[in-house]
C-alpha positions as CSV (number, residue, x, y, z in Angstrom):
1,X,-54.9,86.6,11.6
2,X,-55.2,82.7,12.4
3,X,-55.7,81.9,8.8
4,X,-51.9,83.7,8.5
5,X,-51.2,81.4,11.2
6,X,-52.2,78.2,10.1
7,X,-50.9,79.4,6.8
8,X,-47.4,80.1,7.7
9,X,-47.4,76.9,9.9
10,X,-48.3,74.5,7.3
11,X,-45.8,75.8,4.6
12,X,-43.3,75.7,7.0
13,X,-43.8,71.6,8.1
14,X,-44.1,71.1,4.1
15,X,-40.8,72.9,3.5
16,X,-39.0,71.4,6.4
17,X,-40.1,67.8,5.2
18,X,-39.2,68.6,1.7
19,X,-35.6,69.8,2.4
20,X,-35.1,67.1,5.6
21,X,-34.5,70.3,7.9
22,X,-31.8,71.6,5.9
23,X,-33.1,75.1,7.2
24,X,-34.5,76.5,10.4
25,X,-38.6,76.9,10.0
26,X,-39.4,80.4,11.0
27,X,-43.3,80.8,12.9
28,X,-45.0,84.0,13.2
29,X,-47.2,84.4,15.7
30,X,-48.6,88.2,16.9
31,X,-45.4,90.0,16.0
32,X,-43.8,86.8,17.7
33,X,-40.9,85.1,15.7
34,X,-40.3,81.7,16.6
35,X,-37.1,79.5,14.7
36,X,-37.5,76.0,15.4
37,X,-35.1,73.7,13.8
38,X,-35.9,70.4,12.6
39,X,-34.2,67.6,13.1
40,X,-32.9,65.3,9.8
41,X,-33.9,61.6,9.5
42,X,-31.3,59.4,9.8
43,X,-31.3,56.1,7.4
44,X,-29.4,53.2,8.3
45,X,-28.3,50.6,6.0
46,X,-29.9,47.5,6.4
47,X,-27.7,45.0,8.7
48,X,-26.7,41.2,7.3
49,X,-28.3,38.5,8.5
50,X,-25.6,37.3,10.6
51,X,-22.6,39.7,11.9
52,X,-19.3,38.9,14.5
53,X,-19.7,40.6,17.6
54,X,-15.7,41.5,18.4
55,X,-16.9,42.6,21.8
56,X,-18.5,39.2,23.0
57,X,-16.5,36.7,20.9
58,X,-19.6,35.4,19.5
59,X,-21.4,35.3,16.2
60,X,-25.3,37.4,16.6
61,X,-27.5,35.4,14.7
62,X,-26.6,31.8,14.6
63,X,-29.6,31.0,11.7
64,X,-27.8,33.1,9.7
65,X,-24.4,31.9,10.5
66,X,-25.5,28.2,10.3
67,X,-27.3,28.6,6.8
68,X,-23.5,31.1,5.5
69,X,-21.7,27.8,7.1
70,X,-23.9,25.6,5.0
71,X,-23.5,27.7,1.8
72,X,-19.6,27.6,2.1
73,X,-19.9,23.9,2.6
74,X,-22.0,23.3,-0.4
75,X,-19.9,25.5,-2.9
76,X,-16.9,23.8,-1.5
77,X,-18.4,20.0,-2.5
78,X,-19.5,21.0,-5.5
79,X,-16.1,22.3,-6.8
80,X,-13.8,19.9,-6.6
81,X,-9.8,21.3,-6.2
82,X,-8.5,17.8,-8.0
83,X,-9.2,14.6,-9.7
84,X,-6.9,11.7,-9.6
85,X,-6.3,8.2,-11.3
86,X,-4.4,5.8,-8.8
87,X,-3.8,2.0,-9.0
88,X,-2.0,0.2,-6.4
89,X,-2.8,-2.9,-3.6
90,X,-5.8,-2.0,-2.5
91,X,-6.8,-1.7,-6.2
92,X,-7.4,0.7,-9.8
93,X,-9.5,3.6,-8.6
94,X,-9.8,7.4,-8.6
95,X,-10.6,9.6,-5.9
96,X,-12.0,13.6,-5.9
97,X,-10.3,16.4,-3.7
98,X,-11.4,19.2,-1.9
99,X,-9.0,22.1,-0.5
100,X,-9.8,23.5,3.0
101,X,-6.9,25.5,2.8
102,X,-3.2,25.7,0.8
103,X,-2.1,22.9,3.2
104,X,-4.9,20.5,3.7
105,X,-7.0,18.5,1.1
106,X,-10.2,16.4,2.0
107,X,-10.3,13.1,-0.3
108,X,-13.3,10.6,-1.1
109,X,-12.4,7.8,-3.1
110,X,-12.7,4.0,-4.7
111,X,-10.0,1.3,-5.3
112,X,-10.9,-2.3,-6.4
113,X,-11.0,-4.9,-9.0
114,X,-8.4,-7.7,-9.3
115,X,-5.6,-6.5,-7.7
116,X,-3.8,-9.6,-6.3
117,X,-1.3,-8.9,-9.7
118,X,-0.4,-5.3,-8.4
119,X,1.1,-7.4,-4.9
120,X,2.4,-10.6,-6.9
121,X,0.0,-12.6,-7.0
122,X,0.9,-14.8,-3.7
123,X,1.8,-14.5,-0.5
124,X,3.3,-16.9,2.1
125,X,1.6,-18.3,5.1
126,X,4.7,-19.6,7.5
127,X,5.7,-22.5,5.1
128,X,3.0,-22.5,3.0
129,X,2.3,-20.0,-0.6
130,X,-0.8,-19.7,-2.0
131,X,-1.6,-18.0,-5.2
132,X,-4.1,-15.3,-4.9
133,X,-7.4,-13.9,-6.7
134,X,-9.4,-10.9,-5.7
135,X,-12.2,-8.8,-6.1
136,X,-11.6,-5.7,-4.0
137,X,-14.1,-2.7,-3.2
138,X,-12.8,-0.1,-0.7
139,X,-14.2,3.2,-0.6
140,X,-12.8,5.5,1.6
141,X,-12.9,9.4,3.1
142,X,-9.5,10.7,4.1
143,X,-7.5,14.0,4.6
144,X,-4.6,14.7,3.1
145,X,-1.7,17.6,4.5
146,X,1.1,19.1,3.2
147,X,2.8,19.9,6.9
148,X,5.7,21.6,5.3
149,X,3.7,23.1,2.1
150,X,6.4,21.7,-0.4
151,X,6.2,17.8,-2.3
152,X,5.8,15.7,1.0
153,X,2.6,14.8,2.4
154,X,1.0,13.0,5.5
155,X,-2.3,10.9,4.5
156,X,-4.8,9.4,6.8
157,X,-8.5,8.8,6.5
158,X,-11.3,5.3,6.8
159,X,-11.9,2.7,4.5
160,X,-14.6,0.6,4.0
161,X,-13.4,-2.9,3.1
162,X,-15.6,-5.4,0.8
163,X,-12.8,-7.8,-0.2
164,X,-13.0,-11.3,-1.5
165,X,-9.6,-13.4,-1.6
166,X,-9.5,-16.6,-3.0
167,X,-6.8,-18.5,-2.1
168,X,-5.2,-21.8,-3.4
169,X,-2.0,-23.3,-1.9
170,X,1.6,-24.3,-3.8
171,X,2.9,-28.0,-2.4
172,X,6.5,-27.8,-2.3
173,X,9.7,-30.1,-2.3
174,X,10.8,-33.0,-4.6
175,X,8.4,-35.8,-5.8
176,X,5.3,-35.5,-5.2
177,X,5.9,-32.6,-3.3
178,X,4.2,-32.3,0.4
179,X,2.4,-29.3,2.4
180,X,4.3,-27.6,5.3
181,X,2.1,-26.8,8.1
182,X,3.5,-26.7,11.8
183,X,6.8,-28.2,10.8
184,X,5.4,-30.8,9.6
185,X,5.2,-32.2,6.0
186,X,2.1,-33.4,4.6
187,X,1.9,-35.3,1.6
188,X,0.6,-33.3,-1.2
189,X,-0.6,-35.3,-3.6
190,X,-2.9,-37.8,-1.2
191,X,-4.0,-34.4,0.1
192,X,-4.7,-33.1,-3.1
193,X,-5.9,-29.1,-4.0
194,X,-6.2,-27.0,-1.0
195,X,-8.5,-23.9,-1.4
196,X,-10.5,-21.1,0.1
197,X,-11.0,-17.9,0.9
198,X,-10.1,-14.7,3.3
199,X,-12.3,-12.1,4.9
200,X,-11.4,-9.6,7.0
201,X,-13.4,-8.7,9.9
202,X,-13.1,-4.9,10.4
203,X,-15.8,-3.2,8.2
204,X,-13.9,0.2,8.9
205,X,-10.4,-0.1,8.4
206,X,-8.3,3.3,9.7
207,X,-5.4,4.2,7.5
208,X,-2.1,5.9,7.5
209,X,0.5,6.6,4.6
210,X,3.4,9.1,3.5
211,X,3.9,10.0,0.2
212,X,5.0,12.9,-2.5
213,X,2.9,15.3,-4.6
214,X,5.3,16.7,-6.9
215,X,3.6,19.2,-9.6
216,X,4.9,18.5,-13.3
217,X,2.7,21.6,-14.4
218,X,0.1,24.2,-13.0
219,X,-2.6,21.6,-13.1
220,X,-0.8,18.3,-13.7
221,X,1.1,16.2,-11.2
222,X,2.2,12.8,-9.9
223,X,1.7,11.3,-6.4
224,X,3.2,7.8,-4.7
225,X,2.2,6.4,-1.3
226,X,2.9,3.8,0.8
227,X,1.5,3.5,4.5
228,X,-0.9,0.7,5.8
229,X,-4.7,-0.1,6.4
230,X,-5.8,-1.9,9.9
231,X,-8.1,-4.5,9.0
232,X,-8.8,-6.6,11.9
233,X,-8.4,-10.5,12.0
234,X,-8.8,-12.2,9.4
235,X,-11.5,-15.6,8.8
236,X,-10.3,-18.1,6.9
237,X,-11.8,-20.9,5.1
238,X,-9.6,-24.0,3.4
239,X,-11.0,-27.0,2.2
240,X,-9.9,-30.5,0.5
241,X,-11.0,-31.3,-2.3
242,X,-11.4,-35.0,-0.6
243,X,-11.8,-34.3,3.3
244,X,-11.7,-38.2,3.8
245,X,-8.6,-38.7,1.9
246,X,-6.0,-40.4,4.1
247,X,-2.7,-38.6,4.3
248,X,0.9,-39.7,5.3
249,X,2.9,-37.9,7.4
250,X,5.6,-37.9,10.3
251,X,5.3,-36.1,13.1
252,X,7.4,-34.4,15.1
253,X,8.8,-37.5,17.1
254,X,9.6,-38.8,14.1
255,X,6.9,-41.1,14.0
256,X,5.2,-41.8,10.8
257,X,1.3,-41.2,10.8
258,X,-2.1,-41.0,9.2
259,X,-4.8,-38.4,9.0
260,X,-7.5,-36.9,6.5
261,X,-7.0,-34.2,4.0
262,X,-10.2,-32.3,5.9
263,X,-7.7,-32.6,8.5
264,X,-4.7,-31.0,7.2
265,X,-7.0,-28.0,5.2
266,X,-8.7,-27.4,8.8
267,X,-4.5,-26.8,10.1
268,X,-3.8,-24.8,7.3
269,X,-6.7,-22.8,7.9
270,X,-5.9,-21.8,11.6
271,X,-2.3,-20.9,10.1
272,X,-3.8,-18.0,7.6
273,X,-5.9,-17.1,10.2
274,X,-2.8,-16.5,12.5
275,X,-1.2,-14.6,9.3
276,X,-0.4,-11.2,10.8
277,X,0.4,-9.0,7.5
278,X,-2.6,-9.5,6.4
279,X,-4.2,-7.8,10.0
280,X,-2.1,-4.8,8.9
281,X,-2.9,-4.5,5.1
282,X,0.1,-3.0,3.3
283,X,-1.0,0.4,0.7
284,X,1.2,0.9,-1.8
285,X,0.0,2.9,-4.8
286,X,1.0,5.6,-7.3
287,X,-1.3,7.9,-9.5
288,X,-1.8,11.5,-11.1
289,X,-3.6,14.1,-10.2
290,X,-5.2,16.9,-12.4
291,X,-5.6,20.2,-10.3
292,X,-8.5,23.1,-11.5
């Protein structure tokens, strides 16, 4: 009788596991019936790494969340929403885009080279022009928004000047001509070639513009921008060709005078120092774009 037993028993427990207790297991024991019913397995699927707990507000996992973030940063870097060509007065450059949404549009870019032509060339310092060269490098990160989601767009980002201006100054008037510098007329020709150079100070420069992004086709479109960079003060540096050359001029009494070319480059210099536009560089450029 306990061989039936053990019998019975065991080919219940193998047919219980074999159909996961899809039937009751009937036990005989001494004219006994037992029905015990098995209870099924339940498999769960395996949980992600990270998950949003809607209860707590929170994310579960942070590793996980962290290394998703990381992921959705990378793809987004290395799949660029735009390219675009721009040339304008900080420069001929490009620059890469990247969409965080339908609105908003993360920019890294270069502008540089000669670009003293794209601004004319010259600028004026009170009474004084000078005619410019440049070698310009400015990188910069910026964001740029489309507030209203139509053509118009709001730009503003850092730059990271490396400009060198060369500068060389125009005499002016009749004859001989004569440098202007504090109301007061110098003459050019015993002062002879003024030149030098500007530098701003700033080596981050914040910057603001407005512009329009019209789209001529699904992937091709035209931008213009115009807005301004804060570069900080400027140091300047003029010099005479012949510092100890004597110069004649009147001064503001009316009295006629004498001083050195070093002299009147060392005045001039102060005066573009003083130069406010160029604190506040002016950005002006236009470009297309070519969208993915």
């Amino acid at each position: 009788m306990k061989f039936i037993k053990l019998t019975a028993i065991s080919a219940a427990v193998l047919a219980s596991t074999a159909a996961l207790a899809a039937d009751p297991v009937i036990v005989v024991d001494d004219n006994d019936a037992v029905v015990y019913e098995a209870e099924p397995v339940a498999y769960q699927a395996a949980q992600p790494s990270y998950a949003y707990n809607s209860d707590a507000g929170i994310v579960r996992n942070t590793t996980g969340a962290v290394v998703g973030t990381t992921k959705t940063i990378f793809n987004t870097l290395t799949h660029p929403a735009s390219v675009s060509a721009e040339a304008g007065t900080l420069g001929y450059g490009a620059n890469v885009g990247f969409s965080v949404n339908e609105k908003t549009e993360l920019q890294a870019g270069w502008a540089g080279g000669d670009a003293a032509d794209l601004f004319g060339g010259d600028f004026d310092a009170n009474d004084v022009n000078y005619d410019v060269d440049s070698d310009f490098s400015n990188p910069y990160l910026g964001v740029q928004v489309r507030p209203m989601a139509n053509w118009f767009t709001m730009g503003a980002g850092i730059i990271v000047p490396d400009n060198d201006i060369d500068v060389r100054a125009n005499s002016e008037g009749s004859d001989d001509g004569y440098f202007e510098l504090n109301n007061i007329q110098y003459n050019a020709a015993q002062t002879g070639t003024l030149e030098g150079t500007i530098e701003h100070r700033n080596k981050l420069a914040p910057y603001l513009t407005v512009g329009f992004r019209p789209n001529i086709t699904n992937n091709f479109g035209l931008f213009g921008e115009v807005g301004a960079a804060y570069m900080g003060k400027t140091d300047a540096t003029v010099r005479a060709v012949d510092s100890t050359s004597l110069v004649n001029y009147t001064d503001k009494d009316g009295t006629p005078s004498t001083t050195t070319a070093g002299e009147v480059a060392s005045i001039a210099e102060k005066e573009l120092e003083d130069k406010d536009w160029l604190e506040w560089f002016p950005i002006v450029k236009v470009g297309a774009t070519y969208r993915f």
